[in-house]
N, C-alpha and C positions, 0 to 999 in steps of 0.2 A: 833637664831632668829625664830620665829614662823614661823612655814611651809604654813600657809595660805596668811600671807605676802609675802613669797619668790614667792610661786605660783603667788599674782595678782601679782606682782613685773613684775616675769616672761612674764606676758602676754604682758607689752607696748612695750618688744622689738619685738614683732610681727608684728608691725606698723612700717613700711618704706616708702621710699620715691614712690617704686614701690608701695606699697599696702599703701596706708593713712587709708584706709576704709576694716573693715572685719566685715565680718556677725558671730552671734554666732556660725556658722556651722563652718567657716573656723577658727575660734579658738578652737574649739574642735578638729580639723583635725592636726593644727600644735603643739598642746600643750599634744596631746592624754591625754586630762580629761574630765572626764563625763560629759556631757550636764546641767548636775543640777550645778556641781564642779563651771564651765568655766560660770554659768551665773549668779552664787552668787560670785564669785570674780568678773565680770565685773562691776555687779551691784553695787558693795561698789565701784570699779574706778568710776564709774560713780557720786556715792553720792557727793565723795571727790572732786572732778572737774579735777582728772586725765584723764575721758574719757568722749564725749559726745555721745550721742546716739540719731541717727536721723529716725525717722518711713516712711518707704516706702509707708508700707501697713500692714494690724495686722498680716500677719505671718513675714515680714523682715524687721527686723530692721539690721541697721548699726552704726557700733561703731567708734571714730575717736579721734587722743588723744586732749586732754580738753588744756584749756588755765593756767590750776593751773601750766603746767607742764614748759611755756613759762614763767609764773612768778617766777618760782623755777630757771630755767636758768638762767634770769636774776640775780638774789640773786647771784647768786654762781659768774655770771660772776663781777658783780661789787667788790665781794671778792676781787676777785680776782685780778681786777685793782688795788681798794685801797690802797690791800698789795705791789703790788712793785709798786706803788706809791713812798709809805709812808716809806717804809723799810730804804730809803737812810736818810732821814729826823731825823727819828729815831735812824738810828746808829749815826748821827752827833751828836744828841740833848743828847745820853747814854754820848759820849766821851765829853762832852762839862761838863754835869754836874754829872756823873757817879754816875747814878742813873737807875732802872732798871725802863724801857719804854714800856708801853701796847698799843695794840689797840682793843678796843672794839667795837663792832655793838649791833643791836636788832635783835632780833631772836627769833620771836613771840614775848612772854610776858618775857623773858628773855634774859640776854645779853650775850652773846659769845665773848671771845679773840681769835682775827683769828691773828694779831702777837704778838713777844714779843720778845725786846733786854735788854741782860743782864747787870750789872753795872761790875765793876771788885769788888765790894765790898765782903768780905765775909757773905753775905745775901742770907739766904733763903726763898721765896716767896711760897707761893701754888696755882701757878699761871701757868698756860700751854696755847699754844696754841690750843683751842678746848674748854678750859672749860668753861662751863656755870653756871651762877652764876642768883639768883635773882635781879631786879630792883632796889631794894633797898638797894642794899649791896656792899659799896663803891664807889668810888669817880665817874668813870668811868660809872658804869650802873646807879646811880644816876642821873648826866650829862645828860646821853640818856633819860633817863625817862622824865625829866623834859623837854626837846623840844620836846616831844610826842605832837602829835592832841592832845587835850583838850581830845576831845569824847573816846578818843583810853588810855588816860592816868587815867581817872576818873575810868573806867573800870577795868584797870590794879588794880587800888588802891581798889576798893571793893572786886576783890577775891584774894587778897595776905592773904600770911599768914605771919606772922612774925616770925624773928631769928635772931639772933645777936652773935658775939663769947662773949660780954660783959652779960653776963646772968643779967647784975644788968642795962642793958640797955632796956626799956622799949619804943616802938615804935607803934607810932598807924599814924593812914591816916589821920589823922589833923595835927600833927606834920609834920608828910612827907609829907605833902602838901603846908606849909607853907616854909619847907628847899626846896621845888624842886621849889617855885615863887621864891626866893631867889638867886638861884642858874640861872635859869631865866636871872635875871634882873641882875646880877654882870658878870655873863657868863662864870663864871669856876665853879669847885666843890670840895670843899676840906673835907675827913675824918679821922679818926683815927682809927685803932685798929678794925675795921670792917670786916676785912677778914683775915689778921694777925695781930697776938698780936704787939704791940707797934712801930707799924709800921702807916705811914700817905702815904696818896694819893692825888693826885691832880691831876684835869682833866679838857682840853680843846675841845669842839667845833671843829668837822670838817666838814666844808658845803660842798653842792656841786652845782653844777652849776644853782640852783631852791630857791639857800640860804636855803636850807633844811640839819638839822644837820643828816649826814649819818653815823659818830662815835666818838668816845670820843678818845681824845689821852691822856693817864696816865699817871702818873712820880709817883715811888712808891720805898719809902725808910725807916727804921730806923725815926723813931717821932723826933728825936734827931737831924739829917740833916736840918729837916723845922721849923726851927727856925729864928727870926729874921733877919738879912741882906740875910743870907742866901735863907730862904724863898721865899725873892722878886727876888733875882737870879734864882731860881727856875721857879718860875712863869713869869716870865717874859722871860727865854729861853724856855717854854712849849709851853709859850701862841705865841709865835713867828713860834714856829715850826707846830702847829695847821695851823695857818693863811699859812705859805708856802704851809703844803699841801693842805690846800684846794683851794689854787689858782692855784696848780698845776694839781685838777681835775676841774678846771673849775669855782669858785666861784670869783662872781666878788663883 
């Protein structure tokens, strides 16, 4: 990791509950770095909204940590619920149609799988907990994408860039904008072959208590399982297990 990160890193745990507020002087005191070092990493905390900085008078200013850091908390804590939320839901919905089960979030302009239950199939997925993946690439960050803010999703679509595992698949932001009103208006999201070769996904909707979609729950199998009758079994124990958890974080 780059040393200039770790340093400002270093400095927010200087801010406790005894001390909220330190002057450049007493971060130079506790961190023993030069006065220039300790006030060009405060300064980028500062740009970022890790720290604010409030003027006394033009020689003392005071530093205090910023509100990016209460929004980062929160992120992490709703993880965190979600997942054992959702965990039980999803081992039920794996053993019901043994099929292997994602959960996805938004993670800036990208989607993040924070869990994943496996099927007993012999299937292999390149799929982890932790990996992130672009917007437009499968069932799951598809899904998300498309209940984005209007203003937050329009944005996302002008600076993507596009890929595909299908090199003969050509993808532009009028197409994908038309599949994610679609996807919209039906309420689930089905693809193929988009992240592994001949394999399909399928993803539902998880609200929360604001009816705000907070993740996509997956079902990702073999193209050859989402088939006909089958399919609607499929979809219909996903779309079941979506609606449980989200009524079980609070969506009415």
């Amino acid at each position: 990791m780059n040393q200039s990160v770790i340093k400002a890193l270093k400095l927010l745990n200087y801010f406790t509950e005894e001390t909220p507020e330190l002057t450049l002087r007493d971060i130079t005191i506790k961190s023993n770095l030069p006065k220039a070092t300790a006030y060009r990493l405060l300064s980028s905390l500062e740009q970022e909204g890790f720290l604010v900085k409030s003027k006394e008078s033009e020689y003392n200013s005071r530093y205090r940590l910023g509100i990016k850091l209460m929004e980062l908390g929160f992120r992490v804590a709703d993880q965190i619920e979600i997942r054992r939320i959702a965990k039980p839901f999803m081992e039920g919905l794996a053993h019901e149609i043994n099929e292997v089960i994602h959960l996805a979030i938004v993670n800036d302009d990208k989607a993040t799988y924070i869990e994943k239950v496996d099927s007993n199939r012999a299937l292999r997925l390149y799929t982890k907990i932790g990996k992130t993946v672009p917007l437009y690439l499968g069932s799951g960050p598809k899904l998300l994408l498309s209940f984005l803010k209007s203003d937050k999703q329009m944005s996302i679509l002008k600076s993507l860039s596009f890929s595909s595992t299908d090199e003969s698949t050509q993808i532009d932001s009028e197409n994908l904008k038309l599949e994610l009103d679609m996807i919209r208006k039906q309420g689930y999201s089905i693809s193929e072959g988009e992240q592994d070769y001949d394999t399909t996904g399928i993803s539902f909707p998880i609200f929360n208590h604001k009816s705000e979609v907070i993740a996509a729950l997956a079902v990702s199998g073999l193209s050859s399982h989402f088939e006909g009758d089958n399919l609607e079994i499929i979809k219909d124990a996903a779309s079941r297990s979506a609606h449980q958890i989200s009524i079980s974080i609070g969506y009415r």
